[in-house]
C-alpha positions as a LaTeX table, in Angstrom:
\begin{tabular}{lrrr}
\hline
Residue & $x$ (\AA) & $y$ (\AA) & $z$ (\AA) \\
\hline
Unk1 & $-98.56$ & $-101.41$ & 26.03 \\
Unk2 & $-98.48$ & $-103.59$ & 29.16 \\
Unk3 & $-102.31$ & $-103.07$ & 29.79 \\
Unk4 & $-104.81$ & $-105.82$ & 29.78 \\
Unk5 & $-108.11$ & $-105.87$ & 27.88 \\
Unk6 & $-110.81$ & $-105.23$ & 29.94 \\
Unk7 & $-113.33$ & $-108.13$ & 28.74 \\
Unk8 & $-116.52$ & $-107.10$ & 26.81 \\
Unk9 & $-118.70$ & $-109.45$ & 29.19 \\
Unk10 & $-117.15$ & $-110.41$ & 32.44 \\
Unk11 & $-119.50$ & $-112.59$ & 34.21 \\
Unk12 & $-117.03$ & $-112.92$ & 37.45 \\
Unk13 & $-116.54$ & $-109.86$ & 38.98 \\
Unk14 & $-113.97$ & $-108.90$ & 41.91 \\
Unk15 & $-115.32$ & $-106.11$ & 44.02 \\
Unk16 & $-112.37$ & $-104.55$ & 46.14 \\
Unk17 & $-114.00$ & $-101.71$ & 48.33 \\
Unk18 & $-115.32$ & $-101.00$ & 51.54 \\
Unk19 & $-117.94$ & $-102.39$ & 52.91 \\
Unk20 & $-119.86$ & $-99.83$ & 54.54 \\
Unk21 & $-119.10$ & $-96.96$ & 51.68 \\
Unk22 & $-121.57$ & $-95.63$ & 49.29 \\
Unk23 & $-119.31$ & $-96.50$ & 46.41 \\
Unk24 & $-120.74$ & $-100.01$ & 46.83 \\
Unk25 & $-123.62$ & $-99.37$ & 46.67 \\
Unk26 & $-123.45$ & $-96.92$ & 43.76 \\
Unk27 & $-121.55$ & $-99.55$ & 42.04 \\
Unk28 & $-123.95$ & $-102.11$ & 42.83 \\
Unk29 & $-127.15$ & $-100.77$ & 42.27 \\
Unk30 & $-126.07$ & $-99.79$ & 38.59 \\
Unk31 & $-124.70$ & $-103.45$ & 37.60 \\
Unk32 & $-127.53$ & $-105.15$ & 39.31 \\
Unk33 & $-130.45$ & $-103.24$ & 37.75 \\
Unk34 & $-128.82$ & $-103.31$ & 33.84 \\
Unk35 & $-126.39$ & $-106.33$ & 33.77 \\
Unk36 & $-128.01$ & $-109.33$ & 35.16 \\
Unk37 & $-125.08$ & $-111.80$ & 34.24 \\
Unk38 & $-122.64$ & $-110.44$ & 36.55 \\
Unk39 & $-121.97$ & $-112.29$ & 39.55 \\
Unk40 & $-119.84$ & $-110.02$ & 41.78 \\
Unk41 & $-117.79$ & $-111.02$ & 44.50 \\
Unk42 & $-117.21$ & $-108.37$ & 47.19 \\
Unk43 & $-114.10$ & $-108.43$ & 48.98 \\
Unk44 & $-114.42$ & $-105.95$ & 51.88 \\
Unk45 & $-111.69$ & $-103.93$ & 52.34 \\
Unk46 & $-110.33$ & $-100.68$ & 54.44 \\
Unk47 & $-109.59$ & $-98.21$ & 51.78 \\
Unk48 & $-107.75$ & $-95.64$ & 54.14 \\
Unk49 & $-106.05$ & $-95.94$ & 57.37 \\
Unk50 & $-102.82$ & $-97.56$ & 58.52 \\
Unk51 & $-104.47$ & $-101.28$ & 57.80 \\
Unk52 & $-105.62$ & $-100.37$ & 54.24 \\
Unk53 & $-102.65$ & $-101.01$ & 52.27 \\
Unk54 & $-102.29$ & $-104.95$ & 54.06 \\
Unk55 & $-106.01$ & $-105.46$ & 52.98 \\
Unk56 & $-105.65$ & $-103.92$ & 49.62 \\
Unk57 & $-103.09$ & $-105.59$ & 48.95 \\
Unk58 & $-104.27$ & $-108.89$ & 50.14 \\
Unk59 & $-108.00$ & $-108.68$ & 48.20 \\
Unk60 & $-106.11$ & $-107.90$ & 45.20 \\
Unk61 & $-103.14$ & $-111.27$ & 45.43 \\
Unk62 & $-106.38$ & $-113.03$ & 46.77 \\
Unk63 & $-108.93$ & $-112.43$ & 43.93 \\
Unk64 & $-106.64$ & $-112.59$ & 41.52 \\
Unk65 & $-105.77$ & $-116.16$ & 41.83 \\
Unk66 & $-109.67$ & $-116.97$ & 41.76 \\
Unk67 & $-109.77$ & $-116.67$ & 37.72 \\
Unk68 & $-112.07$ & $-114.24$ & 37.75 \\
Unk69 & $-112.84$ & $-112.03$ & 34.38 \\
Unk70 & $-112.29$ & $-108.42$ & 35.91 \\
Unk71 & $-111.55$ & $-106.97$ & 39.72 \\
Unk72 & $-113.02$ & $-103.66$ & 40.06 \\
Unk73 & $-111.23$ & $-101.46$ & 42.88 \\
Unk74 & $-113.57$ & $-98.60$ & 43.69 \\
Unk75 & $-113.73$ & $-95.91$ & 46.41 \\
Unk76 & $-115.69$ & $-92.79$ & 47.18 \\
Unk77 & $-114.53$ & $-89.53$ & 46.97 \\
Unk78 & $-112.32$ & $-87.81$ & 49.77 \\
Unk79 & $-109.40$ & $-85.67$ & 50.82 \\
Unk80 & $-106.20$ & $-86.25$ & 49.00 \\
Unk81 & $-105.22$ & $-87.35$ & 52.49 \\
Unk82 & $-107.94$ & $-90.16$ & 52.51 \\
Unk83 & $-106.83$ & $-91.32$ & 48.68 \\
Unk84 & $-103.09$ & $-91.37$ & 49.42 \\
Unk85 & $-103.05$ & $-95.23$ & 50.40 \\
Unk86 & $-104.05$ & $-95.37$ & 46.52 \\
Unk87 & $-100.70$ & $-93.77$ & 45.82 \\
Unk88 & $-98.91$ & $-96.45$ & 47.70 \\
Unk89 & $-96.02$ & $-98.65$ & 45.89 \\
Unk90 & $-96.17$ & $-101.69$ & 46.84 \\
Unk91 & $-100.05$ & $-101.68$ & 46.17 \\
Unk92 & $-98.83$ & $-100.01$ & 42.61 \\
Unk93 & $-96.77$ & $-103.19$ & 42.39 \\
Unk94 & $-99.24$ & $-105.57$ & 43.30 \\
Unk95 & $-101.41$ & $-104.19$ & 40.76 \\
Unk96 & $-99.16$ & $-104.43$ & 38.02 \\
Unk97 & $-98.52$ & $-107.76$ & 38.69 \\
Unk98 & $-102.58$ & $-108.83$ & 38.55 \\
Unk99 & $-102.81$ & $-111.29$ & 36.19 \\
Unk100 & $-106.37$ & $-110.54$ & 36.33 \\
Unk101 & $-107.42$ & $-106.69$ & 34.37 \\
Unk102 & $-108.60$ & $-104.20$ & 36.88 \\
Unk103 & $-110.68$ & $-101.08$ & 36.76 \\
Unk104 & $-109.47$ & $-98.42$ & 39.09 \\
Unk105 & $-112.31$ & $-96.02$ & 40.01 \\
Unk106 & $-111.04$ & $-94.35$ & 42.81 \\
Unk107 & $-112.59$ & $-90.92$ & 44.23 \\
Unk108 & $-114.41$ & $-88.28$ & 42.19 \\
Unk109 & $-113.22$ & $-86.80$ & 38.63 \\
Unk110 & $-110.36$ & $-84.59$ & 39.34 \\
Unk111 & $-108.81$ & $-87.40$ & 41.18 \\
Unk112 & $-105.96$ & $-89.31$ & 40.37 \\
Unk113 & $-103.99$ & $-91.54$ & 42.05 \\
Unk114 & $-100.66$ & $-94.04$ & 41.32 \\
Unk115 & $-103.09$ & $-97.08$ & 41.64 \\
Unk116 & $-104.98$ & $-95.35$ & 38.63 \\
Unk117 & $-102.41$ & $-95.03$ & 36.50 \\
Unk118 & $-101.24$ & $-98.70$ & 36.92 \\
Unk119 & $-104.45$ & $-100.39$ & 36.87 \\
Unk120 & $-105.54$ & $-101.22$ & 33.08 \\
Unk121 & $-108.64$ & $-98.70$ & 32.91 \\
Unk122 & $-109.06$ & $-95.90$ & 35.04 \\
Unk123 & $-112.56$ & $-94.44$ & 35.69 \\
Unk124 & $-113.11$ & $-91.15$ & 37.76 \\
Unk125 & $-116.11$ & $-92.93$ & 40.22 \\
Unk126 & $-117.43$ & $-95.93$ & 41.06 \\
Unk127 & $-120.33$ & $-95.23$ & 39.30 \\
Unk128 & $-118.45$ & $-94.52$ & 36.17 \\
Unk129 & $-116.92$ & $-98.11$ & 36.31 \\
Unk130 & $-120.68$ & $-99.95$ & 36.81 \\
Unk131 & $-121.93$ & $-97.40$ & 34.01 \\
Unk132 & $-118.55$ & $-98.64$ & 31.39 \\
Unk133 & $-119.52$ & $-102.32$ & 32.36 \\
Unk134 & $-123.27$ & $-102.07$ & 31.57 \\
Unk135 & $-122.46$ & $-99.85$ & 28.48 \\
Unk136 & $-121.18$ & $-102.47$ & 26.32 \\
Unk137 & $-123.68$ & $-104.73$ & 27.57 \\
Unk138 & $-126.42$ & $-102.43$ & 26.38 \\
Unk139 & $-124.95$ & $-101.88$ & 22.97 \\
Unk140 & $-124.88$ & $-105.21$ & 22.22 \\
Unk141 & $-128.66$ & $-105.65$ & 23.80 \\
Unk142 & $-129.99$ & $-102.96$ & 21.58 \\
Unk143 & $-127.88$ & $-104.25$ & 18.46 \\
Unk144 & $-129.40$ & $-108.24$ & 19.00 \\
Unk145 & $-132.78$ & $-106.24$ & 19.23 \\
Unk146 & $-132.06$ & $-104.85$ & 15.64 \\
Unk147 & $-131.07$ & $-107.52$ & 14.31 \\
Unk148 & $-134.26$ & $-109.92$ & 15.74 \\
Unk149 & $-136.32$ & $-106.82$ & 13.73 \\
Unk150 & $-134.42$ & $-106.96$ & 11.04 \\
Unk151 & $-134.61$ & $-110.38$ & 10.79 \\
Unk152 & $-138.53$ & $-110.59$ & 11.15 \\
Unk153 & $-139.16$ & $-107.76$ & 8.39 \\
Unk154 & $-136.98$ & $-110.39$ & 6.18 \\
Unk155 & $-139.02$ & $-113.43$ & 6.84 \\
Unk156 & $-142.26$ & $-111.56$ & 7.06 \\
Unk157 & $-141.29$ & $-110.36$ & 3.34 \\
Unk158 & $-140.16$ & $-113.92$ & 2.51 \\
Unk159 & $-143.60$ & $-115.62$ & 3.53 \\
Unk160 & $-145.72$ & $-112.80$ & 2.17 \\
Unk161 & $-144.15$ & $-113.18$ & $-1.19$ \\
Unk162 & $-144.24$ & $-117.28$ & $-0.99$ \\
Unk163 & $-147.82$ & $-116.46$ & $-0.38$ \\
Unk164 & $-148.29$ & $-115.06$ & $-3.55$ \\
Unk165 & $-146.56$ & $-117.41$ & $-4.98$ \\
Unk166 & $-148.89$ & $-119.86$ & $-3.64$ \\
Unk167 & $-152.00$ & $-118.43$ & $-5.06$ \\
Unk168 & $-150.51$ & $-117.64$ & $-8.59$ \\
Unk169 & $-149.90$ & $-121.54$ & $-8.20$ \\
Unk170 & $-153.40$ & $-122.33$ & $-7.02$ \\
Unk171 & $-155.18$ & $-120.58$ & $-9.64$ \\
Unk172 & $-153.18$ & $-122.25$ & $-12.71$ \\
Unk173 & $-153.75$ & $-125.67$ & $-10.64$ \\
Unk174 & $-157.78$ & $-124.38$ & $-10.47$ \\
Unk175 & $-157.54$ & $-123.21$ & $-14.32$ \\
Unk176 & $-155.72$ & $-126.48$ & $-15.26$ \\
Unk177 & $-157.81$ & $-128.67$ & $-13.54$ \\
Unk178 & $-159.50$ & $-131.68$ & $-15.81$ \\
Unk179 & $-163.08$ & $-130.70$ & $-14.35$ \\
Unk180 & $-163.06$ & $-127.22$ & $-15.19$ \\
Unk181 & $-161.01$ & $-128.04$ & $-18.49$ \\
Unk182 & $-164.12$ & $-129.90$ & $-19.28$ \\
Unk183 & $-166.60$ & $-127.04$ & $-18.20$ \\
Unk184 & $-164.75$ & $-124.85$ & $-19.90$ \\
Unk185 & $-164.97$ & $-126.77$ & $-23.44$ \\
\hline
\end{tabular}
């Protein structure tokens, strides 16, 4: 009950990861290529090691007081050993304190970490969280493109049948005309 919304379009987009992992560019190779609103800003972070949980915790109080529309807080697969920062408290706390949703994709599908469970949406990868951001983007592409069809098969009908209308109106103008009343007599 206490979980945000994650926003159908966020434009501003927190990126919480490490700088030199392949979850970045997973992540941002998906959003750039399909979702060319977003305008991400990367906060590089340690995501294991005795310094992770300051800099986690500092991207995430940081970021969130930017206004931004979504934080994403991604990190490749590993050892459980490598993911237990993610099972930290006070970064649990810090999360559930964002005022800001957040999208947890931390590791690979079977893991699952405290941070996950706290965060508003948990995805398995960061690939998963790119792919959930571009999804409803895409729906809504495709259903604007339906609708733009739709909407040309209407007014192609409309102007075919004013056409029509047109000539039937022409040819009793032609038939009623004085001259040809005349010829006709």
């Amino acid at each position: 009950s206490r979980k945000k919304s994650i926003p159908d379009f966020p434009v501003n987009i927190g990126l919480i990861t490490s700088a030199k992992s392949a979850a970045i560019v997973d992540f941002l190779s998906i959003l750039k290529a399909n979702y060319p609103i977003a305008d991400i800003l990367l906060y590089p972070t340690r995501v294991q090691g005795l310094e992770a949980k300051v800099d986690i915790i500092e991207a995430l109080q940081r970021l969130d007081l930017l206004g931004l529309d979504l934080l994403v807080m991604t990190r490749g697969g590993g050892s459980n050993e490598d993911l237990s920062i993610f099972n930290d408290e006070e970064i649990a706390d810090t999360i559930y304190s964002l005022q800001t949703p957040i999208i947890s994709a931390v590791g690979h599908e079977i893991d699952t970490t405290i941070a996950d469970l706290v965060s508003d949406l948990r995805l398995s990868t960061p690939t998963k969280a790119a792919e959930y951001i571009v999804g409803v983007f895409n729906e809504s592409l495709l259903e604007v493109n339906n609708l733009f069809l739709e909407n040309n098969k209407i007014i192609k009908h409309l102007l075919e049948t004013n056409l029509y209308q047109l000539n039937i109106e022409k040819l009793q103008i032609d038939a009623n005309n004085t001259k040809n009343r005349i010829e006709n007599y």
